[in-house]
N, C-alpha and C positions, 0 to 999 in steps of 0.2 A: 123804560123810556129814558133817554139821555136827557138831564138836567140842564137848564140855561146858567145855572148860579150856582157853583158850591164853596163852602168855608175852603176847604183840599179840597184838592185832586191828587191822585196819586197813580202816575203814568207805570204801568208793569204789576201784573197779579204773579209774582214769583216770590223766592222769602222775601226780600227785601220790602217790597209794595205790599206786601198782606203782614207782614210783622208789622210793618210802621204803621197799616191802617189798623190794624187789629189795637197797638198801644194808644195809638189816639184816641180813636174814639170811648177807650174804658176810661180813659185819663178825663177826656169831656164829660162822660156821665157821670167820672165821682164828680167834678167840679157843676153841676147840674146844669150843663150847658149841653143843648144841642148837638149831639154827634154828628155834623154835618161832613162828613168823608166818604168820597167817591174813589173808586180803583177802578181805573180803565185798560182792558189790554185790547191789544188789536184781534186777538186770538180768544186766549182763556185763562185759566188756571193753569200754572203749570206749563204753558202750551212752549216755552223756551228754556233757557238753558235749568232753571231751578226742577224741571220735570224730568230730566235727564241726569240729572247729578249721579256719580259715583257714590254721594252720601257719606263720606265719609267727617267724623265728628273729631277733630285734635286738636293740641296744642302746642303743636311738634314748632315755635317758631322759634330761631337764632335774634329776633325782633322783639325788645322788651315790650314796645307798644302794641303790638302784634298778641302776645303772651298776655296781656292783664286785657284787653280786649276780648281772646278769648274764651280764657277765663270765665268772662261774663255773659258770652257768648252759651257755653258748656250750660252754665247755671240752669238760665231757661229752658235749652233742651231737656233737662232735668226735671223741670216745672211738673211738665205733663206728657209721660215717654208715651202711655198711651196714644194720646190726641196727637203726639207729633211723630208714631212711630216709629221711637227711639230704642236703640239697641246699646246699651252700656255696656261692651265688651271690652274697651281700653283699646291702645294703641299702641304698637312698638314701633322703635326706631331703630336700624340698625345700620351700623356705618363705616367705614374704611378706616384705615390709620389715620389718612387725611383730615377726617373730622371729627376725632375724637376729642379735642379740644372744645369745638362749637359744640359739641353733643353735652359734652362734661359742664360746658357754660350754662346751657337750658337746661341742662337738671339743676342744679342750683341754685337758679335764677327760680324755674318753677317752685325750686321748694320756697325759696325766700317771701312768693307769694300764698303757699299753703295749696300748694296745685301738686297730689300724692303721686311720685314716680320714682324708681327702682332705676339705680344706671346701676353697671356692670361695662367693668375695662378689662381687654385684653382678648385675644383671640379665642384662648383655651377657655377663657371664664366666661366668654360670649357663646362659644360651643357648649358650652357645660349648660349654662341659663335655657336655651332655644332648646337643646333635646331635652330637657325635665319638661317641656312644654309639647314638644311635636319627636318624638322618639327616629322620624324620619326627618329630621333636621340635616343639613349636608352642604349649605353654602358655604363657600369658600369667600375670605375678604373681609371679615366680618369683624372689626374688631374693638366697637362699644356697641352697649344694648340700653336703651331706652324708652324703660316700661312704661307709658301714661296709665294711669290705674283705671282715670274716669276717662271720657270719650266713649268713639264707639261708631256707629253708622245710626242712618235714618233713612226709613225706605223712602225714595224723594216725591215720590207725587200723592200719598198718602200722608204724608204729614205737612204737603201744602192742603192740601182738602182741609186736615186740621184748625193751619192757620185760618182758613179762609171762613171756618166756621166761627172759630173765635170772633174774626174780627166782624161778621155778622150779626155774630148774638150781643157784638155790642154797639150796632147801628148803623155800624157803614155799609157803604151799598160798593156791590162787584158788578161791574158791566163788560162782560167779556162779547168780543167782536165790536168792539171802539177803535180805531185808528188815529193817533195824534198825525196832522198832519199842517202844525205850524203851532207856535207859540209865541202870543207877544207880549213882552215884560210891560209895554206902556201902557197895555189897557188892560193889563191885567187879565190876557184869555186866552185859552187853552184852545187853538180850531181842532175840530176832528170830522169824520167823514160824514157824521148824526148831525153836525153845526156846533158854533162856537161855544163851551162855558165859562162863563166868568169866575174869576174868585180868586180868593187870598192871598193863596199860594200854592204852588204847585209843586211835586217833589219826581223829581227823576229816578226811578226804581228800576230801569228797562234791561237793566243784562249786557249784552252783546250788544245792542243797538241804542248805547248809550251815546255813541258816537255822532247819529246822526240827530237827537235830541240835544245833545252840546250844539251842534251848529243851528239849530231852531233857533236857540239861544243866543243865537250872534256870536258865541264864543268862540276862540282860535283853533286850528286844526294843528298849528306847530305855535310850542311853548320856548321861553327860555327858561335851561336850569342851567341853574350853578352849581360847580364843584365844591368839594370844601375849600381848598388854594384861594377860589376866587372868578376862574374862569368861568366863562358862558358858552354854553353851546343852544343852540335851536333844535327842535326834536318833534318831531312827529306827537301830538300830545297822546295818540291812540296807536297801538299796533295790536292785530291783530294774531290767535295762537291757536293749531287744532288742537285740541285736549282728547289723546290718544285714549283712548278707553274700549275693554271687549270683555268677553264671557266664554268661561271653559263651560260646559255643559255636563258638569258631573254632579251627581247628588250632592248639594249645600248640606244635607245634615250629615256627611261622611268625612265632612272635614272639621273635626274638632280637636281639641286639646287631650292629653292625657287621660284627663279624668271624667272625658267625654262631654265635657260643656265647650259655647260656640267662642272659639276662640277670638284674641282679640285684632283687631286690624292689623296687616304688617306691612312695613315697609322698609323695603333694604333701600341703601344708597351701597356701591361696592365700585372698586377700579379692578376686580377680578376677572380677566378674561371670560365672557361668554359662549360658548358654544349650542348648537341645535342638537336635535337626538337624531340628525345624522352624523356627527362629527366637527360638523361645518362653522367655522368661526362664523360667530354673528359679529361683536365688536372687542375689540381689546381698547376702549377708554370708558370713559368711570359709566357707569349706567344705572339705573334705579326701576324697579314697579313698586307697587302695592297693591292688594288683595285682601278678600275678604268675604264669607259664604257667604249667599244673600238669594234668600228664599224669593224675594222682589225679581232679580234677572236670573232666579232660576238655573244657580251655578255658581265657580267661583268668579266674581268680578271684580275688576281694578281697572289699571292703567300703568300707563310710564311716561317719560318726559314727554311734555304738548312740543310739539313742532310750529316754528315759527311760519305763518304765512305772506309773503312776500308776494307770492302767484299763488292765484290757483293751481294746485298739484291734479295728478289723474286720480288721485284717492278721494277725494272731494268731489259729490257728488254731484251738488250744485253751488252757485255764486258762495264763498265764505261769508261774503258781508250782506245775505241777502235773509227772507225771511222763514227756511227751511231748518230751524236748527235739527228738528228731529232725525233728518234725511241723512247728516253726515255718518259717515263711518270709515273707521280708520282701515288701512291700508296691508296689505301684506306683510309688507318691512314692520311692522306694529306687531301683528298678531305673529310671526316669527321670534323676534324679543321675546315679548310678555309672556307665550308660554314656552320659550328656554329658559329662562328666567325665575317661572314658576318650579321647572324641572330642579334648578340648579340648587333652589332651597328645596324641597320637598323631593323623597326618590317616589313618592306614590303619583308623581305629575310627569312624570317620565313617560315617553312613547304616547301622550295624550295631545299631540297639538291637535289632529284631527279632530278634536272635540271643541275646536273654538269655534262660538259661533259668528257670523259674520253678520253683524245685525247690527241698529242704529244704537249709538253709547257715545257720551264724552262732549261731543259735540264743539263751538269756536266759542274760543273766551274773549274776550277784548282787555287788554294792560294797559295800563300808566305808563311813563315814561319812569319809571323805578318799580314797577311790576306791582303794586301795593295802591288799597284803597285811597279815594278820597272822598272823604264826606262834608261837604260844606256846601253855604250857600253862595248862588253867585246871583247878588243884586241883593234887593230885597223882596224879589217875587218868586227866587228859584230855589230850590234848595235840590243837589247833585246827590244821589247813593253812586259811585263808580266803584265797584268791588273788587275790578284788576282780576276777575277771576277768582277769588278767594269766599265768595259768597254764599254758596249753601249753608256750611258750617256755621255761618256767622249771624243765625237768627234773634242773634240780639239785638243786633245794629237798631232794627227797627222800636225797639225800646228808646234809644238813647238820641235817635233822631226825632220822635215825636215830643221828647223832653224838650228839644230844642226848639221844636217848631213853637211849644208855647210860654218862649220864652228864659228855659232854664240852660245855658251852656254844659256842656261834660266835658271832662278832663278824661275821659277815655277818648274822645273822637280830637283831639287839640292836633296831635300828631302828625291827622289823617288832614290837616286842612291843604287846600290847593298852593296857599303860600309858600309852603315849605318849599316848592323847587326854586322858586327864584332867591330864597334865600340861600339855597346850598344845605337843607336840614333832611336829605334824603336817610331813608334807612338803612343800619347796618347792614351786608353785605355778607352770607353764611359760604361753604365750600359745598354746599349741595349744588348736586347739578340741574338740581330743579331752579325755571326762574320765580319761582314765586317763592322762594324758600334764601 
């Protein structure tokens, strides 16, 4: 039964809404207060972009705030690999002449915070590094390597169940099939399709459809940011990305390392000419996947750069901005890349595109206008998760947000506040051709 009154609310049961409820309410029972925290989704568990994740766990960021964020992020995962079905394989980076610099900076940077990883400079000692690893190593472009030691994946909707237990067994309540459908700061109340609840505060956890709970909020659809110089420009505060994602369909335990354990994530960035296993250029400018076995989809899966959407494309199956995420699937032009790409590092992914399956992965992220989180509150009844897409990974957030909610600021989220655009304090800016990177 939907509650007329709670302490929170917390709009979205995906990581972000089931971390934060899960930290709350353990945080109220040490303090021997009433765990009064409600998680509503219109859906379920899981039932949006956290249920779909690729899963993948790193710390691959050119972004210092980015990097001690996850960091602490990583930690948690760590907590309990069980309950969160976590796979601590690590992570590689690997990257063109172009970015061996930003690569050479994040390793250093990582280690300067005690975050264990292996660089390797140079074509021939990036070839040397990858075949002691995969003996059918064969990518061309390749010319730093960057080992994350910890990382790894989490199967994604299995380790929201997780959260979702935690944050049960410490009194908050999950109401999935709840619909927000208005929020008003004056009276303090959350309406939904069950009728209105009152309460404290409320925290925006929803994903993809953060966009249309910002406007609940009265809040702008175009921001002003500033440059560093000084200038202004107006921006769209939300754009919209499909986050390309598919599945080779070959045995997940056939693809390991040397010494037959499951190897660790990879992810090439390269400006190396691409080709199909007909011959056929696919792209001659810089391009990137990542992959990784995963007994979960049942194959190798990954993704490659998300495509911006402006229109709906014919690869989109229904509205981008509507409430379907599971439905999308990426497009031919997609699964062409991804598995050349695969070929291009690996000779055993050769002559295997026919094995990709065509099935729902990846699904639409929603970005900031600097492509990166913001966590703050706006008023004093709302408090915002916008994850810019960076979210699964980042199941700490929800630690460091219920801190806040009672009352203790962190200097991990300072960074991520909304202020920064208007001031001009956007984040550094890497040569990956990823935008979230």
């Amino acid at each position: 039964m939907t509650p007329r009154a709670a302490r929170y609310v917390i709009v979205g049961a995906g990581v972000h809404g089931l971390s934060t409820a899960w930290h709350l309410a353990h945080e109220l029972n040490a303090r021997g207060e009433v765990p009064d925290v409600v998680v509503l989704d219109k859906s379920g568990i899981g039932a949006g972009a956290s249920g779909i994740a690729c899963g993948v766990v790193r710390n691959n960021y050119f972004q210092p705030a980015m990097r001690r964020l996850m960091a602490h992020s990583v930690s948690v995962w760590e907590s309990d690999p069980t309950a969160f079905a976590y796979h601590p394989v690590g992570y590689v980076q690997l990257g063109p002449a172009g970015m061996v610099a930003d690569v050479r900076r994040i390793f250093h940077e990582q280690r300067a915070i005690g975050y264990p990883s292996t660089f390797v400079e140079g074509e021939r000692e990036a070839r040397t590094y990858m075949r002691a690893m995969f003996p059918d190593w064969q990518a061309e472009g390749v010319s730093c390597v960057l080992h994350e030691h910890r990382g790894g994946f989490a199967n994604n909707y299995a380790s929201l169940r997780g959260l979702a237990a935690k944050a049960e067994a410490s009194g908050a309540r999950i109401l999935p099939g709840v619909e927000v459908v208005g929020i008003d700061p004056d009276t303090r109340t959350v309406g939904t399709d069950h009728g209105p609840i009152h309460c404290d505060q409320v925290v925006i956890a929803a994903g993809p459809w953060v966009r249309d709970l910002w406007a609940q909020l009265g809040l702008p659809s175009t921001i002003t940011v500033r440059t560093p110089d000084g200038s202004a420009n107006q921006v769209p505060m939300w754009t919209y990305w499909l986050v390309q994602e598919g599945t080779l369909k070959v045995d997940p335990d056939s693809f390991t390392d040397t010494h037959g354990h499951p190897p660790p994530v990879i992810h090439l960035d390269t400006d190396a000419p691409l080709r199909d296993q007909d011959g056929a250029l696919v792209t001659d400018q810089p391009w990137g996947i990542y992959y990784k076995p995963d007994q979960n989809f049942g194959g190798i899966q990954g993704g490659s750069m998300p495509r911006r959407l402006d229109e709906p494309a014919e690869e989109v199956a229904v509205d981008p901005y509507g409430p379907d995420q599971a439905a999308y699937v990426a497009g031919a032009g997609f699964a062409r890349l991804w598995t050349a790409g695969l070929a291009h590092c690996h000779s055993r992914f050769e002559g295997k595109r026919h094995l990709y399956s065509d099935e729902p992965s990846g699904g639409i992220g929603c970005f900031t206008p600097d492509s990166f989180p913001v966590f703050d509150r706006r008023g004093d009844f709302a408090y915002v998760i916008a994850d810019s897409n960076h979210g699964y990974k980042m199941i700490g957030v929800g630690a460091l947000v219920a801190a806040e909610l009672l009352g203790a600021p962190q200097e991990l989220l300072e960074p991520f506040r909304f202020a920064r655009y208007e001031r001009g304090a956007q984040h550094p800016v890497s040569n990956s051709p990823f935008p979230w990177s």
